[in-house]
N, C-alpha and C positions, 0 to 999 in steps of 0.2 A: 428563509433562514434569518435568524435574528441579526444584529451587528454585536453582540455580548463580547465581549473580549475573550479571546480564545481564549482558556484554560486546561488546566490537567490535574486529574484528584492528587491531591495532598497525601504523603506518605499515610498521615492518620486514616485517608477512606482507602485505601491500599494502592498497592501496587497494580493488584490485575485491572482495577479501574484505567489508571493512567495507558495500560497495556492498550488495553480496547479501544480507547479515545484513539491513540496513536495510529492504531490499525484502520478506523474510520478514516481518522483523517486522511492518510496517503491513500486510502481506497478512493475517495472524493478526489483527492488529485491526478493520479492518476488515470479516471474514466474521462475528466473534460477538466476544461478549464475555470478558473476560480472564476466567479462572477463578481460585484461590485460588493456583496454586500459579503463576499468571504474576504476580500481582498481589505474592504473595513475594519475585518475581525483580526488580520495579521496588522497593520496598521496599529492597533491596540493589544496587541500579542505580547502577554508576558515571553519574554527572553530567556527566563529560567528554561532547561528540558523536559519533557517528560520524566523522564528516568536519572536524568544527570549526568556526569560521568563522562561517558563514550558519545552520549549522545547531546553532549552544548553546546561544541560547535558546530557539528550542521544542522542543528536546531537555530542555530542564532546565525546563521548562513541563510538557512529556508526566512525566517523572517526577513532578512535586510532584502533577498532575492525580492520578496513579494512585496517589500514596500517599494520597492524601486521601478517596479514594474505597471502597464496599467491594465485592464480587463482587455483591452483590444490588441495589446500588444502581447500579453497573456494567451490570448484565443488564436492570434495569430503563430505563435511558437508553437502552443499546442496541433493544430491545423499541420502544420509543415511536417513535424517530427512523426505523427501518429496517425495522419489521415489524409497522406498523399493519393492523389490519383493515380490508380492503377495499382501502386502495393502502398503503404507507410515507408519513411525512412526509417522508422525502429518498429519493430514487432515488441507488445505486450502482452505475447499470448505465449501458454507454457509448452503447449505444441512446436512450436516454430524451432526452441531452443534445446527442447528435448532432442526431435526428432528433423528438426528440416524443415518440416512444413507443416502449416495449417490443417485444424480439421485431424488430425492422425491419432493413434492409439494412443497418447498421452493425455488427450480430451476424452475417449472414452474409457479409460480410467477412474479420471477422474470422476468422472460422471456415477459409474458405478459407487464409488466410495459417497460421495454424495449422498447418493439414493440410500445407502445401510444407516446416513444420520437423518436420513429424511426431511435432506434439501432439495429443490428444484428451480430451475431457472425460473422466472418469472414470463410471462408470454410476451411483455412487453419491455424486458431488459435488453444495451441498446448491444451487449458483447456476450459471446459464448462464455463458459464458465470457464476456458483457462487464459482467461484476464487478469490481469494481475490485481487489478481492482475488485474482482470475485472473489479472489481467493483470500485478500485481506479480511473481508468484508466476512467471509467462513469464521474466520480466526475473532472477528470481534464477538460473531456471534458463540462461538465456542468459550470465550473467554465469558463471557457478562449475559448470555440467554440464562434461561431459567432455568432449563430441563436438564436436572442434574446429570440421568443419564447418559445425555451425549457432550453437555457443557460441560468439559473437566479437566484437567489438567492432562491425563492418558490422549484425550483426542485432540487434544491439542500438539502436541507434542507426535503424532502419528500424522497429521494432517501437514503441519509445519515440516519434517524429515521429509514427508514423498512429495510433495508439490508445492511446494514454496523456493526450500531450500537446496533444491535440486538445479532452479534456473533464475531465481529474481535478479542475484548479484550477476547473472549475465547482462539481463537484460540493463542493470545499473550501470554496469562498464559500457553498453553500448550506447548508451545518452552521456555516461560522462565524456565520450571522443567527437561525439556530433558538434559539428559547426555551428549548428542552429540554436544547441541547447543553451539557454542561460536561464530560466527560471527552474528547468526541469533539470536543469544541472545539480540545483540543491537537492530538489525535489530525490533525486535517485540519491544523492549522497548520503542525506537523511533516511531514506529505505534502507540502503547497505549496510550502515550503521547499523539501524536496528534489526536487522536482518542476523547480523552478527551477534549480536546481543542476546536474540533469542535462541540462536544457535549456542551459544554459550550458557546460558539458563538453562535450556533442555542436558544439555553434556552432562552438568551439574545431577540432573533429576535422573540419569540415568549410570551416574558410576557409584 
């Protein structure tokens, strides 16, 4: 990864650009922890939001969190919250929150809906598909892939409603009450936000 200073398209290249970025980004955050040379790139992080608005403050939260922070202290936080021995102290998986546990009928759900856009897990990805970090990762490709047919506003908006917004703002409130949390404290605030946001967008596209 370069050290280019984070960025977000400009009104002029549109909105679903900035959309997409945004979704990558917190999918990156998310799965592990920022390494040296992302933690460069928020170091030089424009401060403006993606979107604006709802989302400045904990856009301008997520930055100050990661300057403050270092890759080891960083890896360390992430380690504790999300890859304890024996279970995690926070689950980021949609199963868990759906339904109780791991592995249960809300992953193969998912899984099926997947398969009708003609996604598949990777053989060497490191989490099941209802990671929260998968499911961003859906949404950016839904948003900015090519193939009209399955990249479009309908599948977004149908993907976003069943498994997204079904459980992330849980999983956001249970790193916002963690002791441990303080990088990933932005990190979920900034999710929730825009978690709402696109909650709010889709409302729009649907009354």
């Amino acid at each position: 990864m370069s050290t280019a200073p984070i960025g977000f398209a400009s009104s002029d290249e549109g909105e679903e650009l900035a959309r997409a970025e945004l979704y990558g980004l917190l999918a990156r955050l998310w799965l592990a922890p920022p390494d040296a040379a992302l933690m460069e790139q928020f170091r030089v992080a424009v401060t403006q939001a993606p979107q604006g608005g709802h989302l400045e403050a904990p856009w301008q939260a997520l930055v100050a969190a990661m300057r403050a922070t270092t890759p080891e202290a960083a890896a360390a936080e992430h380690t504790a919250l999300f890859m304890g021995v024996g279970k995690p102290e926070v689950f980021a998986y949609g199963s868990y929150y759906l339904s109780g546990f791991l592995n249960e009928r809300p992953l193969a759900l998912l899984r099926g809906d997947l398969a009708q856009l003609g996604l598949t897990r990777s053989a060497d990805a490191l989490e099941t598909e209802d990671h929260v970090s998968y499911g961003f990762e859906v949404m950016r490709y839904l948003i900015a892939g090519d193939d009209a047919a399955v990249c479009n506003l309908e599948q977004q908006r149908l993907f976003f409603r069943k498994h997204l917004q079904t459980w992330v703002e849980k999983l956001c409130e249970s790193v916002a009450v963690h002791p441990r949390a303080a990088t990933w404290c932005a990190v979920a605030a900034l999710t929730a936000a825009f978690m709402q946001v696109e909650a709010q967008a889709f409302d729009m596209v649907e009354s």
